[in-house]
C-alpha positions as CSV (number, residue, x, y, z in Angstrom):
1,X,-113.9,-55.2,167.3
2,X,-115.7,-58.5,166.8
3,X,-114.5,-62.0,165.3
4,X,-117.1,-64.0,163.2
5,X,-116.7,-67.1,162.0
6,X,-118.6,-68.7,158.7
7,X,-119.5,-71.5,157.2
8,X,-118.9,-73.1,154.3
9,X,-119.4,-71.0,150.9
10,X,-118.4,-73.0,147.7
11,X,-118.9,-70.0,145.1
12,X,-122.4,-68.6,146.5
13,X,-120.5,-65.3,146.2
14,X,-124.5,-63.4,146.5
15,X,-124.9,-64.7,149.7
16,X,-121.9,-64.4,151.3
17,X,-122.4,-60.2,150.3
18,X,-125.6,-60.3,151.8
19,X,-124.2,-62.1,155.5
20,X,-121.3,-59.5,155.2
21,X,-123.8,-56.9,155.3
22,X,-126.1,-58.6,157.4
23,X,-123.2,-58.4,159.9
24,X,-121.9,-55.3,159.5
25,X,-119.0,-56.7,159.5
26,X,-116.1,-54.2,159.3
27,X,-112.7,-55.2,157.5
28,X,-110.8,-52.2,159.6
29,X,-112.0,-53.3,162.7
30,X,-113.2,-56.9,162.5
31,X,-112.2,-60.2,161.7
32,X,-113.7,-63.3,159.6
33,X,-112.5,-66.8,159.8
34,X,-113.5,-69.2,157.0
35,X,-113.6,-72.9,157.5
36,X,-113.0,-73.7,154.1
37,X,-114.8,-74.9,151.0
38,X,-114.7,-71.7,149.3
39,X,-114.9,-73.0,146.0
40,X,-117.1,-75.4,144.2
41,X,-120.9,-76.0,143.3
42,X,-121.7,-72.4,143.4
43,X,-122.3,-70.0,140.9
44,X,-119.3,-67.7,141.5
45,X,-116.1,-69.1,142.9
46,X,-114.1,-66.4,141.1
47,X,-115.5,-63.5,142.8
48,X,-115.1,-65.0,146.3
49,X,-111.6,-65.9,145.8
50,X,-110.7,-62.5,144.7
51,X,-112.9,-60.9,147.5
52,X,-110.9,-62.8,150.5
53,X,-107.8,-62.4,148.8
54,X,-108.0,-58.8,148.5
55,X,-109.4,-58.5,152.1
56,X,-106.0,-59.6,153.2
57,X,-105.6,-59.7,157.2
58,X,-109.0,-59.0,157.5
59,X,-110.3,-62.6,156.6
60,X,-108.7,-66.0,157.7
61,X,-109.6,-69.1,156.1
62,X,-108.6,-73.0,156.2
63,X,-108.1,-74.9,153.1
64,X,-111.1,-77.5,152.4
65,X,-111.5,-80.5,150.4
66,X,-112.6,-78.6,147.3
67,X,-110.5,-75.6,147.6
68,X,-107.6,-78.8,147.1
69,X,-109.7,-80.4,144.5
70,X,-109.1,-76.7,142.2
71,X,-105.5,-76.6,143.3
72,X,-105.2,-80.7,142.0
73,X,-107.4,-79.9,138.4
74,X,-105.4,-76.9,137.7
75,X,-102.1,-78.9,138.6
76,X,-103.6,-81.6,135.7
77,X,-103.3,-83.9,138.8
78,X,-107.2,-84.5,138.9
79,X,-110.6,-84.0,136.3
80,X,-113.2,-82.3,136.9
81,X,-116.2,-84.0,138.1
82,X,-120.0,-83.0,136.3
83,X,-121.2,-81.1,139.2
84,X,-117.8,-78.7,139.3
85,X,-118.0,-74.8,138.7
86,X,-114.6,-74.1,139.0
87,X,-113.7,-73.8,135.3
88,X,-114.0,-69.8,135.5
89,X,-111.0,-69.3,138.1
90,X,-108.8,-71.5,135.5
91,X,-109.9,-69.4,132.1
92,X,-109.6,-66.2,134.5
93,X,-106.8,-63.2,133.7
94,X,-105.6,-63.5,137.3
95,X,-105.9,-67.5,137.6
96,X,-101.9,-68.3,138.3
97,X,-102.2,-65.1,140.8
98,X,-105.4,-66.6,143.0
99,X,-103.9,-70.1,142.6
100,X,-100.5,-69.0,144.3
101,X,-102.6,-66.6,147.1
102,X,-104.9,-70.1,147.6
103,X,-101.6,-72.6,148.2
104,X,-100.3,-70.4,150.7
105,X,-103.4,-70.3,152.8
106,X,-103.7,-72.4,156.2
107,X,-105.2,-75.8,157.0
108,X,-105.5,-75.2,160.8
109,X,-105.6,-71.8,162.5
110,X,-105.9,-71.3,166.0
111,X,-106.3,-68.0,168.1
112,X,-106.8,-68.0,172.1
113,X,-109.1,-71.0,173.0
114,X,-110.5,-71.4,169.5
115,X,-109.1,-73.8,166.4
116,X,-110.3,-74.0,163.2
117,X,-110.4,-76.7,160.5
118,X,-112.3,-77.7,157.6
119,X,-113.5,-81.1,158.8
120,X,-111.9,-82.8,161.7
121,X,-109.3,-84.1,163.8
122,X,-108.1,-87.6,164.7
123,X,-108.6,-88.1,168.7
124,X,-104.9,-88.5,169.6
125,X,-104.1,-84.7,168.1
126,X,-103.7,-82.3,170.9
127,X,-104.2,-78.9,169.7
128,X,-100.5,-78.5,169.1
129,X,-99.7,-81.4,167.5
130,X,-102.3,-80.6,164.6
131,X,-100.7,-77.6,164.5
132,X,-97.6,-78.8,163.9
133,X,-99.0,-81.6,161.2
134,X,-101.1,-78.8,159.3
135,X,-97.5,-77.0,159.3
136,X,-96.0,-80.1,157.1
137,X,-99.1,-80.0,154.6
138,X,-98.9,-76.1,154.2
139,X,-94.9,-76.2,153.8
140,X,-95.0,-79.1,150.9
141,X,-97.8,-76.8,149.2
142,X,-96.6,-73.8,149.0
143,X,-93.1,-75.9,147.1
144,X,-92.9,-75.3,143.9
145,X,-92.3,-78.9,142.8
146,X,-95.7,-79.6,144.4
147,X,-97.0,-81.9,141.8
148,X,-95.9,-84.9,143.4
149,X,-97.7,-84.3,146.5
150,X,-100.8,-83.4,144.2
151,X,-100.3,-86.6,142.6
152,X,-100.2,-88.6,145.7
153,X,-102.5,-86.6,148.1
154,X,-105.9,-88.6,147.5
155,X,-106.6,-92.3,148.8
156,X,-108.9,-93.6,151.7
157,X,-105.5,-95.9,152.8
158,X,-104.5,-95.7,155.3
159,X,-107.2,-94.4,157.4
160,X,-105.6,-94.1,160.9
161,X,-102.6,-92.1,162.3
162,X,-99.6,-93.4,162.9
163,X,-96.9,-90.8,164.6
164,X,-94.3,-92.7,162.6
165,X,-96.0,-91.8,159.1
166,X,-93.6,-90.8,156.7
167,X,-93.4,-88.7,153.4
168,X,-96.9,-88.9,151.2
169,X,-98.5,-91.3,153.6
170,X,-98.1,-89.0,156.2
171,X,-99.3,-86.0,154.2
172,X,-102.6,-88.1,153.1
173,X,-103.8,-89.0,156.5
174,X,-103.3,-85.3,157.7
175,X,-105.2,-83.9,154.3
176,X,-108.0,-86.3,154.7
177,X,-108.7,-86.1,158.5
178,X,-108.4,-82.0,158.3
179,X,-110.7,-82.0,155.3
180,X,-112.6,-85.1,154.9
181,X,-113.3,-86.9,158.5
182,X,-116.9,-86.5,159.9
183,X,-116.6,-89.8,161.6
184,X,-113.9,-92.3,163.4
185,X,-113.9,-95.3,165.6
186,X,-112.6,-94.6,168.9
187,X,-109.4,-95.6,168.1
188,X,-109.1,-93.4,165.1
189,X,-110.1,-94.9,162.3
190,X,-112.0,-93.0,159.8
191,X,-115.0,-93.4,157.6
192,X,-114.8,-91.7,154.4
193,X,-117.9,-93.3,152.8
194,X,-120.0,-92.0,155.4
195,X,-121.9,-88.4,154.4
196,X,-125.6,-88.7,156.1
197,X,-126.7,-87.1,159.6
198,X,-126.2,-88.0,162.5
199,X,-128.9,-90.4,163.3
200,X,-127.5,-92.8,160.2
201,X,-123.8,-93.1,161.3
202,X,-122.7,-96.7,161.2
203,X,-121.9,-98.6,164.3
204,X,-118.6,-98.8,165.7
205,X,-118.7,-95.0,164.3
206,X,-118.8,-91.5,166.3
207,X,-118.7,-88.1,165.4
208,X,-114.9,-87.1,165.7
209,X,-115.8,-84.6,167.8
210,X,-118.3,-86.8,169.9
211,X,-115.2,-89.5,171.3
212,X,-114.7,-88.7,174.8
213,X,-110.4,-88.9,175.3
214,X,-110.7,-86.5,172.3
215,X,-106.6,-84.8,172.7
216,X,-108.1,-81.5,172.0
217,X,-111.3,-81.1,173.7
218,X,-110.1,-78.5,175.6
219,X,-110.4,-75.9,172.6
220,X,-113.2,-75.0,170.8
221,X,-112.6,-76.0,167.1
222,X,-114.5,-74.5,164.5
223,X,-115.6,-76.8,161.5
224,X,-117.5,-77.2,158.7
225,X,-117.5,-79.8,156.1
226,X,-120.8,-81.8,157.1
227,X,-124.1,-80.3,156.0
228,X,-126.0,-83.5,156.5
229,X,-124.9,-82.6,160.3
230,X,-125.9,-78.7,159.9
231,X,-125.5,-76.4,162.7
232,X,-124.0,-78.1,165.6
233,X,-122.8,-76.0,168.9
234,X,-121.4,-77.9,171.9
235,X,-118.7,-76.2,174.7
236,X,-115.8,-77.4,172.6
237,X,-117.2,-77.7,168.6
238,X,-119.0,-75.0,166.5
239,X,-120.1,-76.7,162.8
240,X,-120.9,-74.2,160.9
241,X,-122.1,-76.4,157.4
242,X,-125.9,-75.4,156.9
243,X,-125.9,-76.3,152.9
244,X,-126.3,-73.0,151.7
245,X,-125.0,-74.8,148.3
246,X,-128.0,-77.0,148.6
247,X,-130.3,-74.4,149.3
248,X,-130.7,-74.0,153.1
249,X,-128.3,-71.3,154.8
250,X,-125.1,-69.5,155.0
251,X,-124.4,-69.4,159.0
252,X,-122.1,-67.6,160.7
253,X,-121.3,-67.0,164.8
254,X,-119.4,-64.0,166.6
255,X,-117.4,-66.0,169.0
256,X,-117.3,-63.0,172.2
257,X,-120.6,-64.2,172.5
258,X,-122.0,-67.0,169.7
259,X,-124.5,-65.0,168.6
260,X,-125.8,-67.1,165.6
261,X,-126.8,-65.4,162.0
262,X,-127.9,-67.3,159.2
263,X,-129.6,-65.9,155.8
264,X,-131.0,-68.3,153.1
265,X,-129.2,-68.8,149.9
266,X,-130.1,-67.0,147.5
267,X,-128.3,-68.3,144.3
């Protein structure tokens, strides 16, 4: 029994078939984590989202920015923008089907040592504590009058925690930090504008996983998010973005021992 953990997909269904296979990864014995971003850019969205839903306990995935994004368009919250692909999941037969399996899904996941989100955390979560804020976004998705929170879910303001955040202000700062934040001041304050590599963050700015009083430093958190960043492994970080939607490569680890495999994309 083995647990791998992948980067992000955003609909290159092709490749993510040949990593499985690369793998061997076996859905009786094995587990997958996902770190979001399934949807989105790719070729074939559908196919992936029906594929991890019907793997069932087999796969694990956090929500990410553009898995929202679908959720948001097919709520009539949000448009689509030029470069989407998601317009097959909402003509598809089974669309209201994989959009009620997709708002039920997680947007933080920890086993053992290891936590997973799609981009980051804010320095003053602990481990628990983003647990316990991931638990308010997922409860207020899975409602069904959830189209006020869709309405109200996107903003750059604020762009620091406070623990006394209330209602959809509270909601936004968790949503952006777990599925936007590459980069925060030391005292928390994120950069949303921000996408290039490391070497081009602005000053006053760190990696959120970089700040040294990070609360939850003593996991390992599994990310993606950031493929300007790529494949980044440290004690207590694994970012697993490698732009396989750009062209470069789907990654994935097997934590017992972060072996690394990685395949080009092929779509």
């Amino acid at each position: 029994m083995a647990t791998y953990a992948m980067g992000d997909l955003q609909g290159c269904f092709t490749t993510f078939q040949r990593l499985i296979d690369h793998i061997r990864f076996d859905p009786t014995a094995d587990k997958l984590w996902l770190v979001g971003d399934i949807v989105n850019r790719g070729p074939d969205s559908l196919s992936l989202l029906r594929y991890i839903k019907q793997a069932g306990g087999a796969m694990t995935m956090v929500l990410g920015n553009h898995d929202l994004h679908l959720l948001m368009v097919a709520a009539g919250i949000a448009k689509q923008h030029p470069s989407d692909t998601i317009q097959p999941i909402l003509d598809a037969p089974d669309r209201d089907e994989l959009l009620h399996w997709l708002r039920q899904q997680k947007l933080f996941h920890t086993a053992s040592q290891y936590a997973m989100v799609h981009a980051g955390l804010l320095p003053s979560w602990s481990i628990a504590q983003a647990g316990q804020l991931a638990h308010e976004v997922e409860h207020a998705l899975r409602q069904d009058d959830d189209q006020e929170l869709f309405a109200l879910m996107y903003g750059n303001e604020p762009n620091y925690w406070q623990d006394e955040w209330t209602g959809h202000v509270r909601l936004r700062v968790i949503i952006n930090a777990m599925t936007r934040l590459r980069v925060c001041t030391p005292d928390g304050r994120m950069n949303f504008a921000f996408k290039g590599d490391p070497q081009s963050i602005p000053s006053g700015y760190l990696p959120w996983f970089g700040l040294p009083q990070r609360a939850s430093r003593q996991h390992t958190v599994i990310c993606g998010h950031w493929s300007a960043l790529g494949l980044h492994l440290a004690d207590n970080v694994i970012a697993l973005d490698t732009g396989c939607v750009w062209g470069r490569e789907l990654t994935a680890i097997r934590l017992e021992d972060r072996k690394i495999f990685q395949l080009s994309c092929v779509e």
